[in-house]
C-alpha positions in Angstrom: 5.6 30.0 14.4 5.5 29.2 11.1 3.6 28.7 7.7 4.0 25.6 5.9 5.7 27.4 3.0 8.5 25.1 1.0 12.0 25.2 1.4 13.8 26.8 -1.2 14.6 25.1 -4.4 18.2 24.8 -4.1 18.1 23.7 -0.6 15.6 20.9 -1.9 17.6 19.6 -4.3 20.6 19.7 -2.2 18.3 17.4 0.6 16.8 15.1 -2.2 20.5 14.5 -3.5 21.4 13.9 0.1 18.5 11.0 0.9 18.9 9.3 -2.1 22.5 8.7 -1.4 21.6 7.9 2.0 19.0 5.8 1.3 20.9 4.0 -1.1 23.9 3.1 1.5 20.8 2.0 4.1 20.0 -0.3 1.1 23.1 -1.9 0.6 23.3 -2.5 4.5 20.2 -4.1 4.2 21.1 -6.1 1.5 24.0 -7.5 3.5 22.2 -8.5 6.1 20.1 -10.5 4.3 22.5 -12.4 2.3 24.1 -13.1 5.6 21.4 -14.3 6.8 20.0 -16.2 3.5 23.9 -18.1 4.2 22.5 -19.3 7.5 19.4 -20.2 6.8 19.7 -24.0 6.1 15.9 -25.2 7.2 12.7 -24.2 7.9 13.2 -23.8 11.8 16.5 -21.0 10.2 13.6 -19.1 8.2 11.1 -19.1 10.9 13.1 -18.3 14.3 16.4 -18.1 13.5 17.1 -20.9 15.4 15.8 -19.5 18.2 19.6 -18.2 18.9 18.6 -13.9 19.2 20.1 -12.3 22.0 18.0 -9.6 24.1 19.6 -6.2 22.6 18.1 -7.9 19.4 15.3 -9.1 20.9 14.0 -6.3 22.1 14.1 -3.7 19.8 13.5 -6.1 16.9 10.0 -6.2 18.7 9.9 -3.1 19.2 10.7 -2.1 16.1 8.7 -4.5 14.2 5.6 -3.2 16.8 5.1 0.5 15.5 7.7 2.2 13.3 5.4 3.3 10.9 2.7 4.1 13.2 5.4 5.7 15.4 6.8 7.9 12.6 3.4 9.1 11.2 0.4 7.8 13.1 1.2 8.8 16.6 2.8 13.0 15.7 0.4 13.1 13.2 -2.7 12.7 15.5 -1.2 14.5 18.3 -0.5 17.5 15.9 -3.7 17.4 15.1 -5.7 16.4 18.6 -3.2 17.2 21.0 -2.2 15.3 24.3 -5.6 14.0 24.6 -4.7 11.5 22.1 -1.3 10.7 24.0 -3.2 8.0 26.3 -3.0 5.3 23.6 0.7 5.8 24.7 -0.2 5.0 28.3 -2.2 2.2 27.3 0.3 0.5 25.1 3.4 1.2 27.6 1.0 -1.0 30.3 0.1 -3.5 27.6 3.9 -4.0 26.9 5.6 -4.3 29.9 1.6 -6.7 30.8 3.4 -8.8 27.7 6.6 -9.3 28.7 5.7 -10.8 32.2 2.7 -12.5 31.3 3.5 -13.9 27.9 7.2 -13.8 26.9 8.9 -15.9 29.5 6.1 -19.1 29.3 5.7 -18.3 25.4 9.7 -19.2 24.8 9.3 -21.8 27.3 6.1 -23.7 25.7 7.1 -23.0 22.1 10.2 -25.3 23.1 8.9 -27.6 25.2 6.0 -28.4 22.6 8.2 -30.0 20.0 10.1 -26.9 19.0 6.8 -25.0 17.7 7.6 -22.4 15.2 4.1 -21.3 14.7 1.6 -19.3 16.9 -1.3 -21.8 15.5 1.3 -25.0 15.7 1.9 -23.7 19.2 -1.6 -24.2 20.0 -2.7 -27.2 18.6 0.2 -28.8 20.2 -0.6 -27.4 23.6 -3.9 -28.1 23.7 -3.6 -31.5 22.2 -3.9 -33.6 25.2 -8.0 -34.8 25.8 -8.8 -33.0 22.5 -10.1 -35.0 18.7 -8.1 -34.4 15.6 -10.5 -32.6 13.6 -11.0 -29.4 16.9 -7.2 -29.4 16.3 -6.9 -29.1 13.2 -9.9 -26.9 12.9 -8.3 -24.4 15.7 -4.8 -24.3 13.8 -6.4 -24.0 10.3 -9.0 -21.4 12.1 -5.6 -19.5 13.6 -3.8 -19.2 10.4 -6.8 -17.9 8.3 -7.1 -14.7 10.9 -3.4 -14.6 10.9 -3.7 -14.1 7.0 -7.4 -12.1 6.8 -5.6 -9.5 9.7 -1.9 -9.8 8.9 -2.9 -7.9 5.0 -4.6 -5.3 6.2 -1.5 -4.9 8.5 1.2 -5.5 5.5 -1.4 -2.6 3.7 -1.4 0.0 6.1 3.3 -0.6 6.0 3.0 -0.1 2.5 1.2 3.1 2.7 3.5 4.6 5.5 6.2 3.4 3.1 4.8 5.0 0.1 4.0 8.2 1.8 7.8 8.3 3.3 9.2 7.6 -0.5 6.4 10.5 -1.7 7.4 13.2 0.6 11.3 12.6 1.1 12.2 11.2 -2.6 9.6 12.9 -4.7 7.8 10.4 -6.4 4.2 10.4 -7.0 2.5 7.9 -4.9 2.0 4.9 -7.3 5.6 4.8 -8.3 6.6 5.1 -4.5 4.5 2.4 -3.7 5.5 0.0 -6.2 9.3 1.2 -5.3 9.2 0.0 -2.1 7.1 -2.8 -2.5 9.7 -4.7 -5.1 12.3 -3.9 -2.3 10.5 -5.0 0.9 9.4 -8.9 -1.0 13.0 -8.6 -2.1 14.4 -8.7 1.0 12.5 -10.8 2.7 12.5 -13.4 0.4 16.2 -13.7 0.9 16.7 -13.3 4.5 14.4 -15.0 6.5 13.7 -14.2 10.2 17.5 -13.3 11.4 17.9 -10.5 8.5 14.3 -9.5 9.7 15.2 -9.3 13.6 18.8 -8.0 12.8 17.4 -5.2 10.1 15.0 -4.4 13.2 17.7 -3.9 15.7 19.6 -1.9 13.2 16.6 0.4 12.8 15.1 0.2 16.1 18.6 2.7 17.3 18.7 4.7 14.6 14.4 5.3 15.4 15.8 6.5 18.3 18.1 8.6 17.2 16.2 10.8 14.8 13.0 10.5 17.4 15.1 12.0 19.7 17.1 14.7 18.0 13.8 16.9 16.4 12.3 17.7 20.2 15.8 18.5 21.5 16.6 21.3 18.8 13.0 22.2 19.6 13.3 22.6 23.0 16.8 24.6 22.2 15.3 27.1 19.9 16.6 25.7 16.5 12.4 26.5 14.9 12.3 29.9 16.8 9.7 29.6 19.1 7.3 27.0 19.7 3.6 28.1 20.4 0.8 25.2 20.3 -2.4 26.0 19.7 -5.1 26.9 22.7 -5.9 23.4 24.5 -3.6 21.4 22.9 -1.5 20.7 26.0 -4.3 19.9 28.0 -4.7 16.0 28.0 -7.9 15.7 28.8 -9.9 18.2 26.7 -12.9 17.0 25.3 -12.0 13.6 26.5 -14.6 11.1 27.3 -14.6 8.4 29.5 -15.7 6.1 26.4 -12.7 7.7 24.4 -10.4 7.0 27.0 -11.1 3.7 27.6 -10.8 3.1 24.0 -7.2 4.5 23.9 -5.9 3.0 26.9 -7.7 -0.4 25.3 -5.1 -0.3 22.6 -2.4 -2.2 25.2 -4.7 -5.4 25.0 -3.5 -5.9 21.4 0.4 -7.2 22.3 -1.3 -10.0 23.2 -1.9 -11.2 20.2 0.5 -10.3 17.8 2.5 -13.1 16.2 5.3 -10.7 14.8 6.1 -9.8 18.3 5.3 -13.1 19.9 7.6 -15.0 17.4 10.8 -12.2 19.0 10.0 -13.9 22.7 10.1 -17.6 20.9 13.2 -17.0 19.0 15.4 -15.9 22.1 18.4 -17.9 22.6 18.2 -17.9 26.8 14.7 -17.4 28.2 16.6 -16.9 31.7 18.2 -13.2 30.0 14.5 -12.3 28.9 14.5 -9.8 31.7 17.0 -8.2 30.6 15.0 -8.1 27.1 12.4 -6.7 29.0 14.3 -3.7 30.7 16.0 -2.9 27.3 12.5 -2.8 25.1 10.5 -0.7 28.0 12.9 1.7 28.3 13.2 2.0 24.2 9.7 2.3 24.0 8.9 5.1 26.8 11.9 6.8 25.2 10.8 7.0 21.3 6.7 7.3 22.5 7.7 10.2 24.3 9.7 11.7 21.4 6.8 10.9 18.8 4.6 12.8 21.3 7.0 15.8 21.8 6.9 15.8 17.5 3.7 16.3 17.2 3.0 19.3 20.1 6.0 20.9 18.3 4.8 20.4 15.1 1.1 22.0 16.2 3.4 25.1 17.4 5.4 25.5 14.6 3.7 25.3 11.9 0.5 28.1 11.7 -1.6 26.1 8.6 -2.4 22.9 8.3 -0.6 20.4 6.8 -1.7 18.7 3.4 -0.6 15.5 5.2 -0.5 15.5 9.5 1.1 12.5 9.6 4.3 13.8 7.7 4.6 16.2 10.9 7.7 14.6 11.2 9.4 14.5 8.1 8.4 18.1 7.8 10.2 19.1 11.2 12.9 17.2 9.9 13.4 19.2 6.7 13.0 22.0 8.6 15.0 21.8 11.4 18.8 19.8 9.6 21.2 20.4 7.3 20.1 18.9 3.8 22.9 16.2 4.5 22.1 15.5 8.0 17.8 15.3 6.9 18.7 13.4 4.2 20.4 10.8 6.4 17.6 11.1 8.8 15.1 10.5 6.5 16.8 7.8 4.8 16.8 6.2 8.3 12.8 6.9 8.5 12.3 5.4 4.7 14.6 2.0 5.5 12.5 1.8 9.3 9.7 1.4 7.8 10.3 -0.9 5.2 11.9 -3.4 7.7 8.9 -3.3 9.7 7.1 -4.8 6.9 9.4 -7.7 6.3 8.2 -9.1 9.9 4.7 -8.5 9.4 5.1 -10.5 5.5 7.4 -13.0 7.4 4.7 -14.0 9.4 1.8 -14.4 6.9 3.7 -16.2 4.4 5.2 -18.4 7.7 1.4 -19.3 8.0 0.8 -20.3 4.9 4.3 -22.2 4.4 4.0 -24.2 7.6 0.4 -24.0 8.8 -0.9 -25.0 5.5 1.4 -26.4 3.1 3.2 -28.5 5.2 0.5 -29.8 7.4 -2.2 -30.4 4.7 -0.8 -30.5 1.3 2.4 -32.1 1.6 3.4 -33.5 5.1 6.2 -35.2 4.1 7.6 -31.7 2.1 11.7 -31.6 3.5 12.9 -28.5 5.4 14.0 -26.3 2.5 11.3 -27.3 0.4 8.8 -25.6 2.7 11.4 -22.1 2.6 11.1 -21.9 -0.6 6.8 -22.2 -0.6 7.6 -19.4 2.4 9.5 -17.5 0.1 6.6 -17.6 -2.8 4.3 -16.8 0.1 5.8 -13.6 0.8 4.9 -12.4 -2.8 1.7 -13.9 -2.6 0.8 -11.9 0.6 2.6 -8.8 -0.5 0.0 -8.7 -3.6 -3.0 -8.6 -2.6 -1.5 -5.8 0.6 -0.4 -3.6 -2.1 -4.3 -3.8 -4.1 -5.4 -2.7 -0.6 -2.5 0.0 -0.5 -3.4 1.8 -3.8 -5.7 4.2 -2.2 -3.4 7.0 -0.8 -6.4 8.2 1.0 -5.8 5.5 3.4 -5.0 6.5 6.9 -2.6 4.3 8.6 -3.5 4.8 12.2 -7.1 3.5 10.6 -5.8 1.0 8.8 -3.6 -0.6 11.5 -6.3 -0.2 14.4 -8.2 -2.6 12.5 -5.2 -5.4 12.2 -4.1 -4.5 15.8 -7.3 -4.8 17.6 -8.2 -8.5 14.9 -5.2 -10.3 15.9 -5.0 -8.8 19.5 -8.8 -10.4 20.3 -8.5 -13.2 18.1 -5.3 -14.7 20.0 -4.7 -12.6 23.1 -7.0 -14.3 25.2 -6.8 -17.8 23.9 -2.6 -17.3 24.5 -2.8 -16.4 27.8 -5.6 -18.8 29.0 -3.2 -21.6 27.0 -0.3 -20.3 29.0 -1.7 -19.8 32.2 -5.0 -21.8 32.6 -4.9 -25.7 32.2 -8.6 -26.0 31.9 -8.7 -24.3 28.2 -10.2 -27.0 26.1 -9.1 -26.6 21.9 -12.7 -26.4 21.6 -13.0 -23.3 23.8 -9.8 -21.9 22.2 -11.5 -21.9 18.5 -14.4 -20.6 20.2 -12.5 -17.9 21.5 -10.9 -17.1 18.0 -13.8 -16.5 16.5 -15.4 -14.9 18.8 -12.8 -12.1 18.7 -12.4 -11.9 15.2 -16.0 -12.1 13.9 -16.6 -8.8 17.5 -13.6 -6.9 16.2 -15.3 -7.2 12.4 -19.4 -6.3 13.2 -18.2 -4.1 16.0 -16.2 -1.9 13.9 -18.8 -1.4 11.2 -21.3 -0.1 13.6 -21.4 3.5 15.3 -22.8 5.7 18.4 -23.3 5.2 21.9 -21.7 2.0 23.2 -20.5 1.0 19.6 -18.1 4.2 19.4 -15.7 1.8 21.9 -13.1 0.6 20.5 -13.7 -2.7 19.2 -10.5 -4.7 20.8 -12.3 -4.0 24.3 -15.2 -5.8 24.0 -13.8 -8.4 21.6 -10.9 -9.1 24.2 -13.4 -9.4 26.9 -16.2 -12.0 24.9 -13.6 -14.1 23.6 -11.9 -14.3 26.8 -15.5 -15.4 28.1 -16.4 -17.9 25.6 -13.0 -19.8 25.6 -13.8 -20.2 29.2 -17.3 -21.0 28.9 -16.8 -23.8 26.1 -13.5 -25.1 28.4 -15.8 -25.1 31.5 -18.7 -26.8 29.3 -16.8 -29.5 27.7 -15.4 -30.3 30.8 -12.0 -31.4 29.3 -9.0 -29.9 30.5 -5.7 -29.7 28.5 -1.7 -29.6 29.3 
């Protein structure tokens, strides 16, 4: 075991040499990419999905990818270093809520979204399904309703990438945290301003291997002695010590969120053949069980190798990494992490600024705006959005596991239940899916502001389960029933 004591001088200057050459190839790759894919983008439909043409290598581990690098790379080793396996059943519940979304939602998502006048929108998807026996004014409530969560949640989200980002440029690059923040906010809005959603979902593919790459390489020189060997503390392999039933329930609740989440629901819209999304399926489980594993694996081996504490747990990761390669081989790895990270955000920006390009310029300021006129509002959007994420971002106190559960469990009760009641239940009324909306956002808001007993459940349960109940209860009320 050992003490968290630096590296030698040389060999840090030797590994900071190393990333920024590394991160500056990742960057040009990047670029690339995008300007590709800015050469392909030729209408608003381009921007959006791609013209729904991703294949399902792509589309899985774009959604994967887009799901939880950041969290994956700091949030999950970090709070296994510092917990233990107790904390590894948010792992069980998100691998259930995964492979729960891609047979409940993926295959009739791709299929709706097409069939309802090529829909590139989560809340255009809605209001079109649920059009039939509904007024004009519930519709246009429930899609103007859909993209203000999608914009209140979607910040915090964009937030809690920037600070991952920030801490990645802090610890492997050596800036202090403002001028690592800023860095890779000017690059992120960059990028996605120029490439749209097929530099997004290729950049995420791209990343999505080499995640699990470097995920996989630190336990393996682990397990074969590289750190000497690897003692965790007392209790730290036992998964369920100190666990409550409360706090379980709470972690496995996590896998309710895929539900909901329009960065990963627009990878299901945007595949080219809904008839290979199986294959999608097999590719992104087994990518996911994979890299969760690893991230798990990080953060016991962290707890065993080094004796103090970390300044920062959930750079377990970049520490082992620094620890365990050659300067040249961390640098590249690191590079990897930084670039990772920063393409997650572009999805999650993509998204928002989608919302307010197509949601709400194009349906109530100018309706008759052309195709590329509405890319280029997208495109403005992204900054917009980026903004006011990177006010939120400027405290490096921030914790992104904390930051994220919030977005997470907001957009997973605000549209998981409503989506699949829309997909699988004709009865849902629009009236009972803005009810539902609501109802999950405003539960997942008071809920997590309040503390003890019952309230120390995490607030995506009970917010999943009463907007689930009132979009029933208003369907069953109003008696309507839509297509």
């Amino acid at each position: 075991m050992r003490d968290t004591a630096p590296v030698n001088h040389e060999w840090g200057e030797h590994l900071t040499t190393a990333t920024f050459a590394a991160f500056a190839g990742y960057l040009l790759i990047l670029f690339a990419i995008g300007f590709v894919a800015w050469r392909r983008t030729v209408g608003i439909s381009d921007y959006v999905l791609g013209g729904r043409t991703l294949g399902p290598g792509v589309t899985a581990l774009s959604a994967g990818a887009s799901d939880m690098s950041g969290w994956l790379l700091l949030g999950l080793p970090g709070a296994i270093y510092l917990s233990g396996l107790t904390e590894a059943w948010i792992v069980v519940g998100l691998l259930l809520g995964a492979w729960a979304n891609w047979h409940l939602v993926a295959g009739p998502l791709r299929r709706a979204s097409a069939a309802a006048d090529d829909a590139l929108t989560l809340p255009e998807l809605l209001s079109r399904i649920l059009r039939e026996g509904s007024d004009s004014r519930t519709l246009r409530l429930l899609r103007s309703t859909a993209t203000l969560l999608i914009l209140f949640f979607f910040t915090f989200y964009v937030a809690a990438g920037l600070v991952a980002g920030a801490r990645l440029f802090e610890t492997s690059l050596g800036l202090d945290y403002l001028s690592a923040l800023l860095t890779g906010t000017v690059i992120i809005v960059a990028y996605t301003m120029a490439g749209g959603f097929l530099a997004v979902s290729w950049t995420d593919f791209f990343q999505g291997s080499l995640m699990l790459l470097a995920l996989v390489a630190v336990p393996l020189l682990l397990l074969a002695g590289a750190a000497g060997p690897v003692m965790p503390p007392e209790g730290h392999l036992d998964p369920i010590a100190g666990l409550t039933p409360l706090a379980l329930l709470s972690l496995l609740a996590w896998g309710l969120g895929y539900f909901g989440q329009p960065h990963i629901l627009a990878r299901f819209m945007a595949i080219r053949d809904p008839a290979r999304m199986g294959q999608a399926r097999r590719i992104g489980m087994s990518w996911m069980l994979v890299t969760t594993m690893a991230a798990v694996a990080i953060g016991i081996g962290g707890s065993g190798v080094f004796t103090a504490a970390l300044d920062e747990p959930e750079t377990v990761f970049i520490n082992l990494t620094q620890l365990l390669f050659h300067p040249l081989i961390a640098g590249i790895v690191l590079a990897a992490i930084l670039a990772a990270v920063m393409s997650t955000i572009d999805s999650q920006l993509l998204v928002a600024s989608t919302a307010l390009a197509e949601d709400v310029y194009k349906t109530w300021v100018r309706p008759s705006a052309a195709s590329m006129e509405v890319v280029r509002v997208g495109r403005l959007a992204v900054v917009a959005v980026a903004g006011v994420a990177l006010g939120l971002a400027l405290n490096p106190e921030s914790r992104v596991l904390a930051l994220v559960s919030h977005a997470w469990a907001g957009l997973g009760a605000s549209f998981g239940p409503v989506l699949l009641l829309a997909l699988h239940w004709p009865r849902l009324t629009a009236a009972g899916a803005l009810a539902g909306m609501i109802t999950g956002g405003v539960t997942v808001i008071v809920w997590s502001e309040l503390e003890g007993g019952l309230f120390d459940l995490y607030e995506l349960l009970p917010a999943f389960v009463l907007a689930t109940a009132v979009a029933a209860g208003v369907s069953f009320s109003r008696g309507g029933e839509a297509t």
